[in-house]
C-alpha positions as CSV (number, residue, x, y, z in Angstrom):
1,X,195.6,92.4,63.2
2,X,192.1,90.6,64.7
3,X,191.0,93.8,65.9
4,X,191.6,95.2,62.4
5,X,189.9,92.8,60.6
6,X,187.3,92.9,62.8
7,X,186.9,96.6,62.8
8,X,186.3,96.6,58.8
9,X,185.7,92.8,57.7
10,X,182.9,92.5,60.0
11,X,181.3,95.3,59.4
12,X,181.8,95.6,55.6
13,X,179.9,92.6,55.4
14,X,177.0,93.2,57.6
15,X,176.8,96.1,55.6
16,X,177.1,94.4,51.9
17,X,175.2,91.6,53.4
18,X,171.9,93.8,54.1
19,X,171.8,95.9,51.1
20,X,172.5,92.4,48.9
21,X,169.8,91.1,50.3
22,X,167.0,94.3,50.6
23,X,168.1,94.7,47.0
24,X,167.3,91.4,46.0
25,X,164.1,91.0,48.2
26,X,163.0,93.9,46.0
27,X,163.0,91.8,42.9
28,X,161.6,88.6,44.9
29,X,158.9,90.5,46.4
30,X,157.7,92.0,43.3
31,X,158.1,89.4,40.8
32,X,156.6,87.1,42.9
33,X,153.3,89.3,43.6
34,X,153.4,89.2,40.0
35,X,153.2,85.8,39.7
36,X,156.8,85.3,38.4
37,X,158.2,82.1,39.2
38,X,161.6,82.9,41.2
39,X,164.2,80.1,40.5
40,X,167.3,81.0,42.4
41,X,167.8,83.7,45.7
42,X,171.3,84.7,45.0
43,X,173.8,86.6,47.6
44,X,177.3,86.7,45.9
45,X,178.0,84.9,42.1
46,X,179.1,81.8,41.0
47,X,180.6,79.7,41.5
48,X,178.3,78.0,44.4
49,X,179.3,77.0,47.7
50,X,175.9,76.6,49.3
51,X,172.1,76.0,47.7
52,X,168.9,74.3,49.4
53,X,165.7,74.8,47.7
54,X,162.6,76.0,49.4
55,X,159.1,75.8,47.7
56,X,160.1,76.2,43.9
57,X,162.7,78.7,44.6
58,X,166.9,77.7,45.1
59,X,168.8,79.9,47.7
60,X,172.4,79.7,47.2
61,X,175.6,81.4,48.2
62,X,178.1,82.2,46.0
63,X,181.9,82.9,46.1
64,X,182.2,86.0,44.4
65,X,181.0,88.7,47.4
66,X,180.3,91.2,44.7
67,X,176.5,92.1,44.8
68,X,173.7,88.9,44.5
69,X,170.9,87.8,42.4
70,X,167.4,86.8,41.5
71,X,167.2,84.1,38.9
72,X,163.5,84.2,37.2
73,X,161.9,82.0,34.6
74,X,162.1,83.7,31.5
75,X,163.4,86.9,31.8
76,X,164.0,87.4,28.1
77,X,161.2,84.8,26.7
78,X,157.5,84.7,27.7
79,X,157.9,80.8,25.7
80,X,160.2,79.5,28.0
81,X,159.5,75.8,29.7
82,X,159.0,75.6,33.1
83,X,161.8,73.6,35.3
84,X,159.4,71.2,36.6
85,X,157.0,70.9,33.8
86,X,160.4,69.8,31.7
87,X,161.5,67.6,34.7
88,X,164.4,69.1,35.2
89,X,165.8,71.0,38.2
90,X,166.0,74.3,39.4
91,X,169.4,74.6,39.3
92,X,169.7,72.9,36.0
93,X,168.2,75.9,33.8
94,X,169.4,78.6,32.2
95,X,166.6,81.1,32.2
96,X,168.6,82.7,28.9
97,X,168.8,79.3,27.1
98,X,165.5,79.1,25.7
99,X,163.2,75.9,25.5
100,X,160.6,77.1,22.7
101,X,157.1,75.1,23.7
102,X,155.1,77.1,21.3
103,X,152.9,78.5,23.8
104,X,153.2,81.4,26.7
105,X,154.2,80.4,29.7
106,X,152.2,82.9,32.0
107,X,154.6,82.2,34.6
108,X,157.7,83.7,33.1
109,X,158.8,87.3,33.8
110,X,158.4,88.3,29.7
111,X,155.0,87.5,29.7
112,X,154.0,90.1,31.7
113,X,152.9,93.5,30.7
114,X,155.7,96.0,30.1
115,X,154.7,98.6,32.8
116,X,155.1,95.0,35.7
117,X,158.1,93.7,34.4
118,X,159.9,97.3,34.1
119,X,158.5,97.5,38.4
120,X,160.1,93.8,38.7
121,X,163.6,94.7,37.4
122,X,163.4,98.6,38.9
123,X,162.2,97.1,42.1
124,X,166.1,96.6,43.6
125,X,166.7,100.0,42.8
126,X,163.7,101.4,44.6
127,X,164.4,99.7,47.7
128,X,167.6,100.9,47.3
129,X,166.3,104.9,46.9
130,X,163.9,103.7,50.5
131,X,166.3,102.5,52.5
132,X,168.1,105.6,53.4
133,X,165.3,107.5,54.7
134,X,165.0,104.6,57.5
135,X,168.7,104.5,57.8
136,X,169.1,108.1,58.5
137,X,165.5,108.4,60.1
138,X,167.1,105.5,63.1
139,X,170.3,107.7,63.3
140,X,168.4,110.9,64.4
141,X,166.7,109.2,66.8
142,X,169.8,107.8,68.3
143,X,171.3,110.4,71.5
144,X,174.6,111.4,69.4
145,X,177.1,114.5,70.9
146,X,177.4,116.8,67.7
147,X,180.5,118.8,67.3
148,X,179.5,122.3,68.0
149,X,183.1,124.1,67.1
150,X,181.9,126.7,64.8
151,X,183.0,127.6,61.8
152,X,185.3,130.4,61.0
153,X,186.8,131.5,57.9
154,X,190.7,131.6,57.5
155,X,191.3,132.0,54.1
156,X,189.9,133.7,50.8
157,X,191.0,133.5,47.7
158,X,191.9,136.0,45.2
159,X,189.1,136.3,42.2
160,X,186.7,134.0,44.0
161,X,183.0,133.9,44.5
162,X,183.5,134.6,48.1
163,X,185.9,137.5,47.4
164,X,183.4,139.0,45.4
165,X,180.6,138.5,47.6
166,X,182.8,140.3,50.2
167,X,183.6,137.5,52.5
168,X,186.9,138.0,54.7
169,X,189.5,135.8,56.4
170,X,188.0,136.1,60.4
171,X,184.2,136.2,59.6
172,X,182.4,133.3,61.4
173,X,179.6,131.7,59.5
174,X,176.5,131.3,61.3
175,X,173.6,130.0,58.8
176,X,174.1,129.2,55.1
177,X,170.3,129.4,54.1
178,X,169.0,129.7,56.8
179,X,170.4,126.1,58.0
180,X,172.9,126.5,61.3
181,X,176.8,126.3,61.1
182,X,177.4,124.5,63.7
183,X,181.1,122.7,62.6
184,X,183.3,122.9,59.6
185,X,181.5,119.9,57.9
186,X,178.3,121.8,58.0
187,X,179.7,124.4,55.7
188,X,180.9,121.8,52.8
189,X,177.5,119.8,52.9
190,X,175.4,123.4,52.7
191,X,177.7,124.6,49.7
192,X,177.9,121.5,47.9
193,X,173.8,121.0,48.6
194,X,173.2,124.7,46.9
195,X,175.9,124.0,44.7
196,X,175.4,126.4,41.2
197,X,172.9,128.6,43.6
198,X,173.5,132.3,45.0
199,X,173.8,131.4,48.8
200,X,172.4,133.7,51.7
201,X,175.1,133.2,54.1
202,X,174.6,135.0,57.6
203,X,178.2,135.9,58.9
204,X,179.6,137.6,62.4
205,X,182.3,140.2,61.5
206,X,183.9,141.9,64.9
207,X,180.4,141.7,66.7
208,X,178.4,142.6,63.2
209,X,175.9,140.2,61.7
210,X,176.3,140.6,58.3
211,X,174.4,139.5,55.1
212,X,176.7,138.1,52.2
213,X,174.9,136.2,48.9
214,X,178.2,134.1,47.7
215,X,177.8,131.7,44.2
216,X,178.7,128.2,44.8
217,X,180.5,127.7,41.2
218,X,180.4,124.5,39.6
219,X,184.3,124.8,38.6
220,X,186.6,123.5,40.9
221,X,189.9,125.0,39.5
222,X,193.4,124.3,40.9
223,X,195.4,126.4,42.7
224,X,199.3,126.0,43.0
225,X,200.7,126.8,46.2
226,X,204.3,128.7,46.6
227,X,206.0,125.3,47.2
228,X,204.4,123.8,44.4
229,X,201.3,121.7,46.2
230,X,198.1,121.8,43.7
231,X,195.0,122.3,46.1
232,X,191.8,122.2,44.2
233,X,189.7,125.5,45.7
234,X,186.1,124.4,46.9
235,X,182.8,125.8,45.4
236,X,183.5,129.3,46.8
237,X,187.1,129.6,47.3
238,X,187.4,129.8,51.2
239,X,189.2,128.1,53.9
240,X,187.3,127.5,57.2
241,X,189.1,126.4,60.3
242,X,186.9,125.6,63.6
243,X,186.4,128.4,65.5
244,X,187.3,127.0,69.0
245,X,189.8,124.2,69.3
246,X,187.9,122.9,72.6
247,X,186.2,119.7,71.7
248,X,182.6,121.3,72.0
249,X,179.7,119.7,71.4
250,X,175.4,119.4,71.4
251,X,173.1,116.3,72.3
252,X,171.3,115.1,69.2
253,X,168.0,113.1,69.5
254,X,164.7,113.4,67.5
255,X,161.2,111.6,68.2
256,X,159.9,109.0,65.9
257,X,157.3,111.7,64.1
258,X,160.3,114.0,63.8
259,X,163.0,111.7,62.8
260,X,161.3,109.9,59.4
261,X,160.7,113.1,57.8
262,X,164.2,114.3,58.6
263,X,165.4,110.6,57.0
264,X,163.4,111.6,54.5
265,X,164.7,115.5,53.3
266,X,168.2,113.6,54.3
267,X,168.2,111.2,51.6
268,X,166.7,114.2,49.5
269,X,169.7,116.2,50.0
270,X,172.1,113.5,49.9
271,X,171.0,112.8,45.9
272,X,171.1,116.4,45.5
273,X,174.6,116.3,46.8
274,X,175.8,113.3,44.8
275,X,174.2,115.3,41.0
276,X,176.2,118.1,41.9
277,X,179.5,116.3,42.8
278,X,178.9,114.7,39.2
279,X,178.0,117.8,37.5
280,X,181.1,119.5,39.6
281,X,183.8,116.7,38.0
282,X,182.4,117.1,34.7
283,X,183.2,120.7,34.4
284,X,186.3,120.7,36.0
285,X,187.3,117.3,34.2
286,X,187.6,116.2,37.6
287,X,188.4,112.2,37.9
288,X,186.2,111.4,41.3
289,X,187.5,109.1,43.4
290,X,186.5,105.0,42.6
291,X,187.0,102.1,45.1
292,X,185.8,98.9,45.0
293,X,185.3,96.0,47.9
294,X,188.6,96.5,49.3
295,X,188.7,100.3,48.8
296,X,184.8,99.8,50.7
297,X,186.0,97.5,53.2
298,X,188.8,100.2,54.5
299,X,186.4,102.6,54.4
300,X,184.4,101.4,56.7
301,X,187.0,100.4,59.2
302,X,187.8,104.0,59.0
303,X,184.5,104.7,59.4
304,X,184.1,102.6,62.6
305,X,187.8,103.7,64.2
306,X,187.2,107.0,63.5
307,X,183.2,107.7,64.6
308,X,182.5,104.9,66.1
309,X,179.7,101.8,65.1
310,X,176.8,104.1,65.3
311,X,178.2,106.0,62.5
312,X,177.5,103.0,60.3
313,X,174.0,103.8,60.0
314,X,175.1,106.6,57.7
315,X,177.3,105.0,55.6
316,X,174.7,102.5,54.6
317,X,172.5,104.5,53.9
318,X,175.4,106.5,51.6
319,X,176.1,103.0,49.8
320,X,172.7,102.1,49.7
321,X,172.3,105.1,47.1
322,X,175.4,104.7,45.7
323,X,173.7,101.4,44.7
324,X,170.6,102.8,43.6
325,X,172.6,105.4,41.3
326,X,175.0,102.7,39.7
327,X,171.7,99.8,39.4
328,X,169.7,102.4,37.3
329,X,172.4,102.9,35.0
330,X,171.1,101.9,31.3
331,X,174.0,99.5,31.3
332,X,174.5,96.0,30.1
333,X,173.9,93.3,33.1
334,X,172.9,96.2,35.5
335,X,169.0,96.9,35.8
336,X,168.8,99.6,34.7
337,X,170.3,97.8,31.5
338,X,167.3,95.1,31.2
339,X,164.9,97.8,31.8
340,X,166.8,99.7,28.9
341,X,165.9,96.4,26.5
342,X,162.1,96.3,27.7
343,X,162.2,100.6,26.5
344,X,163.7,99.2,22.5
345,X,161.0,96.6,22.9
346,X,158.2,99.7,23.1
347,X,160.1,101.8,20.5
348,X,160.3,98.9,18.2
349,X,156.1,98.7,18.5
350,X,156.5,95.5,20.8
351,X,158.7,93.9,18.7
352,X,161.4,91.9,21.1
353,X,165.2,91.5,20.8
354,X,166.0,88.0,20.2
355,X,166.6,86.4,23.6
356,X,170.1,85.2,22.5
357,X,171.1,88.3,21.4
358,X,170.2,90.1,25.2
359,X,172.2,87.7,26.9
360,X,175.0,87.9,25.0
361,X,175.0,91.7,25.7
362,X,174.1,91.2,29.5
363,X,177.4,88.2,29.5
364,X,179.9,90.8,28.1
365,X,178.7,93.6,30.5
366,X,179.3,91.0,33.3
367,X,182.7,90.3,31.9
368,X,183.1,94.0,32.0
369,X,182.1,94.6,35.2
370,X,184.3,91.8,36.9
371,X,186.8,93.3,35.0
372,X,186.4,96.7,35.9
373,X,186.4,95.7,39.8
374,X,189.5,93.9,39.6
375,X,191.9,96.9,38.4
376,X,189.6,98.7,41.1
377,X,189.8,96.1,43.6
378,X,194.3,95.9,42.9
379,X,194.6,99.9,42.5
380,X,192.7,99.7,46.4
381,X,195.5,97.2,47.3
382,X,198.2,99.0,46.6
383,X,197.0,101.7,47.7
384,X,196.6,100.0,51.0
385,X,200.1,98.4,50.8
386,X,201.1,102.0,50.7
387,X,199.7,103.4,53.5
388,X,196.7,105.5,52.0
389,X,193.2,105.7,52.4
390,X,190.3,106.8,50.4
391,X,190.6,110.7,50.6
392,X,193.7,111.2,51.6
C-alpha cells in the first residue's frame, strides 16, 4: 500500500504541482510586466488552508487540488478601487465585486489595451504549449534503451485501406515516411501523425523491399469478432505483432543542439496527433476516453510501475498540452473563456459586458466544472474498485 501510494500520489503531485504553478507564473509574469497589480498566487481553490502575503501579492494554498489561480485587480472593471488605497486587505476583495471610484484605475487588468490583457489571460496557456518542447527536449538527452523488436504485420482486414494498398499478413514494416519502425508503438504514433494522408510505407516481404502507399482513414469502424468481442479496427485495418519476442533494444541519447529541436518537432507532432484523435472520434462517434485526478493519479502510477520515473518526463509534457488544449477553450471560467469576453468587447465597438454579468457566467462555469470532475473523479473510482485502468 505505501509503495503504492507512493508510486502514483507522489508523483501525480509533483507533476500537477509544476504545471499549476508554470501555468500560473505565466499569468504573474505577464500581468505584472504589464503593470497589473497581482492580488492572490493561487495553487489549488478555496477553501484556504495556508496564505502569507509578499509585497502586495497573497500566496495561498487551497484545498481543492484541482488546477490554481492568479487573482488580479480588476479583471472585469478598469474602475475598480485598489485594496490598499480602500484600506482594506488583500484577501478581503473580490476583484468581481466592483467598488466604482469614478476614475481608471491604471493598475487594474481592464484598463489595459485589449491586445495586453488578451497576452495576460492567454499567457498560462502559452507556457503550457512551451513546456513540452523542454520536457521532451530533457528526455532525448537522457541515455534511454529503446525497444528495437520490429514490427511485423499479423493481420489485415477484409475491405481495408491496407488491403487495398496491397499489404499482407507477414510483411515487416520498415519506415512509414521515411521515419524508422523500430517497435509496434512506432507504427500507431506514424499512422495516427499522417492520419487522413496517403502513407509511403517501405515494407520487407520474403527478402523484397517493397513500396506500398496505404490511406490512414479517419473512420474507426467496429468489427465483431466470431465470439462476439467488438474490436474497433485502427486507421488502416492491420494487426502488427513484434517481430522478435527477444527483448531487443538501441541506446538513445541526443546532444543539447540536437535534443531542443527534436523537443520541439515532438511537441509539433504530438498536437498533430491529439487534432486527429479528435477529428477520428467525431467521425466515428467515438466517446474518447475522460479521467479526472484520480483517473490521472493511476495513470501515472502506471506510468512509473510500468516505464519507470524517467518516463515521467513524457507524461508531463502530454498533460501539459492537454492543459493548453482544455485552458484555450472559449469556455466559461477557463481562459480561453475571459479571452472569449475581451473578443464580444471588440465586436461590440469597445463596448464592455457589465462586470456582474461576466462573473456570473465565469461562477456557473466553475459550478460546472466541479461538477463535471466529480462524476469524472467517482466513474475513476469505481473503475478503480473494479480492477481497471485507463485503457484497458
Amino acid at each position: 500500500m505505501l509503495q503504492t501510494w507512493f508510486d502514483s500520489i507522489v508523483p501525480f503531485v509533483v507533476l500537477l504541482v509544476v504545471l499549476v504553478v508554470a501555468h500560473e507564473l505565466g499569468h504573474f509574469v505577464t500581468a505584472k510586466l504589464a503593470g497589473v497589480r497581482v492580488l492572490e498566487f493561487g495553487l489549488g481553490y478555496p477553501p484556504r488552508l495556508w496564505g502569507k502575503k509578499i509585497g502586495e501579492t497573497e500566496y495561498t494554498v487551497n484545498m481543492l487540488p484541482l488546477g490554481g489561480f492568479v487573482r488580479l485587480l480588476g479583471e472585469t472593471d478598469a474602475e475598480e478601487a485598489d485594496p490598499e488605497e480602500s484600506g482594506r486587505p488583500a484577501s478581503m476583495i473580490d476583484t468581481r465585486a466592483v467598488a466604482r471610484t469614478g476614475t481608471i484605475n491604471p493598475r487594474t487588468l481592464a484598463a489595459k489595451p485589449r491586445p495586453v490583457r488578451i497576452l495576460v489571460l492567454f499567457a498560462g496557456v502559452i507556457v503550457n504549449l512551451l513546456l513540452p518542447v523542454l520536457f521532451f527536449s530533457v528526455d532525448y538527452m537522457i541515455p534511454q534503451q529503446i525497444p528495437d523488436t520490429g514490427a511485423v504485420v499479423s493481420r489485415v482486414a477484409p475491405d481495408t485501406p491496407a488491403q487495398r494498398a496491397g499489404v499482407l499478413p507477414g510483411d515487416v514494416i520498415l519506415r512509414i515516411n521515411g521515419h524508422t519502425i523500430h517497435n509496434t508503438s512506432d507504427v500507431s504514433r506514424y499512422i495516427t501523425l499522417y492520419q487522413g494522408t496517403t502513407m509511403r510505407w517501405e515494407i520487407r516481404r520474403k527478402g523484397q523491399i517493397l513500396t506500398v502507399y496505404p490511406y490512414a482513414r479517419w473512420e474507426l469502424p467496429v468489427e465483431v469478432e466470431p465470439d462476439g468481442t467488438r474490436i474497433r479496427q485502427g486507421p488502416t485495418g492491420i494487426v502488427v505483432n513484434p517481430l522478435t519476442a527477444v527483448p531487443v533494444t538501441y541506446r538513445q541519447q541526443y546532444a543539447p543542439w540536437e535534443a531542443i529541436p527534436r523537443g520541439a518537432r515532438e511537441t509539433w507532432d504530438t498536437l498533430i496527433t491529439f487534432r486527429n484523435q479528435i477529428i477520428s472520434w467525431v467521425k466515428s462517434r467515438a466517446a474518447p476516453e475522460v479521467a479526472g485526478p484520480v483517473g490521472i493519479a493511476q495513470a501515472t502510477g502506471q506510468v512509473v510501475k510500468e516505464a519507470g520515473w524517467e518516463a515521467l518526463l513524457r507524461l508531463a509534457a502530454l498533460l501539459s498540452l492537454n492543459l493548453a488544449i482544455v485552458n484555450a477553450l472559449p469556455l466559461p471560467m477557463l481562459d480561453g473563456g475571459r479571452v472569449l469576453f475581451v473578443l464580444i468587447e471588440i465586436l461590440r465597438g469597445g463596448k464592455r459586458i457589465a462586470p456582474e454579468k461576466e462573473a456570473l457566467v465565469h461562477l456557473i462555469g466553475f459550478a460546472l466544472m466541479m461538477s463535471v470532475v466529480v462524476v469524472i473523479s467517482y466513474i475513476d473510482i469505481m473503475r478503480i474498485i473494479n480492477g481497471g485502468t485507463l485503457g484497458r
